[in-house]
Structures are given as structure tokens and as C-alpha cells.
Backbone bond lengths (Angstrom), bond angles and torsions (degrees), N, CA, C in turn:
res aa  C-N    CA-C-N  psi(-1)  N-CA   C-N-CA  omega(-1)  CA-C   N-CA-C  phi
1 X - - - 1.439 - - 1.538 110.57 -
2 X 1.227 116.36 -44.83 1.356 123.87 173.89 1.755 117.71 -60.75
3 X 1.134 105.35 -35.66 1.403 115.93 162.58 1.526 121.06 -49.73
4 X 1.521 119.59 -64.88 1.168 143.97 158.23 1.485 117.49 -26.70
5 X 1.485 103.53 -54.11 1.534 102.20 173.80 1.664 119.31 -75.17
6 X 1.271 98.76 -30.45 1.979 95.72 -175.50 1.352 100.81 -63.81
7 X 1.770 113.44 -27.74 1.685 115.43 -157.56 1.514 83.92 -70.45
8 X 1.671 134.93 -66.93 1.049 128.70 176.85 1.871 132.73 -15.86
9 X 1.629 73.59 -49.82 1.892 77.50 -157.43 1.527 98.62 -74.79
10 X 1.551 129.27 -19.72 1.540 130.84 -170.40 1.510 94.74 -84.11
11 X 1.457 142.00 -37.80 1.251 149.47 168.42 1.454 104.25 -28.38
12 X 1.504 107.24 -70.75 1.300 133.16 -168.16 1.791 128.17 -49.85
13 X 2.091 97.66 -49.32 1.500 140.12 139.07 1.401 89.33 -17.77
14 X 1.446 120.90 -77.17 1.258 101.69 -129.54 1.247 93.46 -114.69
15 X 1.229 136.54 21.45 1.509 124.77 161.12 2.196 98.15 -91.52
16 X 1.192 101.41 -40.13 1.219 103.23 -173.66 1.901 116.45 -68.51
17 X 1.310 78.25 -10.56 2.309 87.50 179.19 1.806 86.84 -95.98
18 X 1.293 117.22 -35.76 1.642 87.97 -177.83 1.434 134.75 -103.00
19 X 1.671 106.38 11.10 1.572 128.08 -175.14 1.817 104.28 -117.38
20 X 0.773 112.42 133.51 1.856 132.45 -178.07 1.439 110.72 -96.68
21 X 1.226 129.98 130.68 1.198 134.46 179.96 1.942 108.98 -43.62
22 X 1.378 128.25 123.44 1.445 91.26 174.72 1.744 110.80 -113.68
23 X 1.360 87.79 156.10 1.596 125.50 -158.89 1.415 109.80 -128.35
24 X 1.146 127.80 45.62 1.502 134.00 -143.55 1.508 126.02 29.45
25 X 1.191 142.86 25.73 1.272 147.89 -166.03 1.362 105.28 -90.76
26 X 1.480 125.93 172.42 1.443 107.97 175.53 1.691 92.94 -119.02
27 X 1.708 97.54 174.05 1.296 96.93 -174.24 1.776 119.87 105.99
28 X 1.373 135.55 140.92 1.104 144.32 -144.61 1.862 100.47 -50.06
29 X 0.914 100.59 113.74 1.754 95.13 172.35 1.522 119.80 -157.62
30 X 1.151 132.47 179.54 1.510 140.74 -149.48 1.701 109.22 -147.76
31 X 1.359 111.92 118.36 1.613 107.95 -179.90 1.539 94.73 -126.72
32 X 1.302 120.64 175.70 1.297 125.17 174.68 1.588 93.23 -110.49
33 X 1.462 98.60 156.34 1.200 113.84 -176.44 1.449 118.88 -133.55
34 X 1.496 126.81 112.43 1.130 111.15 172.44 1.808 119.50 102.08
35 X 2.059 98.26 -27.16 1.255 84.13 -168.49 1.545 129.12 -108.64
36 X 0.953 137.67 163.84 1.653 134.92 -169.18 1.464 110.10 -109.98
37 X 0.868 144.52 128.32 1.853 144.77 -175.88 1.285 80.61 -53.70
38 X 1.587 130.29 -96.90 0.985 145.64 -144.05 1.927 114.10 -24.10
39 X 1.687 99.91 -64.47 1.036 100.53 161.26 1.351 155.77 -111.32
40 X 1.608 109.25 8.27 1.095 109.75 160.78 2.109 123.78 -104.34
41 X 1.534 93.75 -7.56 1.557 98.35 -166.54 1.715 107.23 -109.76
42 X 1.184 110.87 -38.08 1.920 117.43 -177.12 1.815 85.50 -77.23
43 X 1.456 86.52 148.14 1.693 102.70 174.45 1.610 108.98 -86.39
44 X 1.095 98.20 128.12 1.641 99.63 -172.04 1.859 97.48 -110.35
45 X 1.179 134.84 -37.29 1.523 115.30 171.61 1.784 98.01 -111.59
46 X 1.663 93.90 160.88 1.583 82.73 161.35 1.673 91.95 -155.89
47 X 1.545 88.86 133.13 1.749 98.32 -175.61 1.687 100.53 -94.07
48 X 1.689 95.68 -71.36 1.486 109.31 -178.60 1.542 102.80 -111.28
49 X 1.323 117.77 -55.59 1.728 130.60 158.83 1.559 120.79 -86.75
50 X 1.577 120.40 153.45 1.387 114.02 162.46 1.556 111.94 -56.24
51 X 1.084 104.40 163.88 1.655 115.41 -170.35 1.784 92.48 -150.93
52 X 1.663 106.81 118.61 1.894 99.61 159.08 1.219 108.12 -71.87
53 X 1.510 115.29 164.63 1.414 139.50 160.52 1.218 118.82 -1.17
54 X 1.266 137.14 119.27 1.450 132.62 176.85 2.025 96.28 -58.65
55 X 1.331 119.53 159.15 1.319 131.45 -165.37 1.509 106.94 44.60
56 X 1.623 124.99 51.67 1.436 120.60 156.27 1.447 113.27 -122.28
57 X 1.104 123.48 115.40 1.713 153.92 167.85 1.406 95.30 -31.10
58 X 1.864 132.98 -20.41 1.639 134.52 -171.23 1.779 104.69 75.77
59 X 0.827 100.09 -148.62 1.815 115.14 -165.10 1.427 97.25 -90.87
60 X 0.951 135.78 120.15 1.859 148.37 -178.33 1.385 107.59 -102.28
61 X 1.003 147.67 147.87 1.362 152.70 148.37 1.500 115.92 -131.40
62 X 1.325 98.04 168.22 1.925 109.88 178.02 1.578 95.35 -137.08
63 X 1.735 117.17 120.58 1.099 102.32 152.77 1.497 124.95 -115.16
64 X 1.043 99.79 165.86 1.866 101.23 -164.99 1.720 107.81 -148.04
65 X 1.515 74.11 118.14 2.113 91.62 164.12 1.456 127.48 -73.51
């Protein structure tokens, strides 16, 4: 399990070291799409884990070359 998560978090590392916030610029970058803190990112139930909003799609993104 611990394995699993480092594999995750270096995945994550390294999409975020090679994508740029985008701001209309051209060139490899990452916007969110679609999502609202409120209800798709703050934990709104928590049984054993946080859980968002029942009817939230989670964290969306678009990336673009």
C-alpha cells in the first residue's frame, strides 16, 4: 500500500513539473474544468474518509499542449 501511494504521489510530481498553470499562453499546461471547491473539493460527509458532495464529478482538469 505504501508502495502504491509513493507510485501515486511521483505520477502526480511529475505531471505538475511538466504542465504550467494556463493563463492563455501556449504550450503544455493544465486548467481545471468544471470544478467548484465547495462542491467538488471540501469534504462534505465523512464516514471513514472525506467524501465531496453527493452529485460531484471530483476534481476535473483539461490538459493542453
Amino acid at each position: 500500500m505504501n508502495l502504491a501511494r509513493k507510485e501515486m504521489a511521483l505520477v502526480l510530481a511529475t505531471l505538475f513539473r511538466m504542465y504550467d498553470l494556463y493563463r492563455g499562453q501556449d504550450g503544455p499546461t493544465v486548467e481545471l474544468y468544471d470544478t467548484e471547491r465547495a462542491r467538488d473539493i471540501d469534504p462534505n460527509h465523512d464516514y471513514i474518509i472525506p467524501f465531496p458532495a453527493k452529485g460531484s464529478k471530483g476534481l476535473r482538469v483539461i490538459f493542453r499542449h
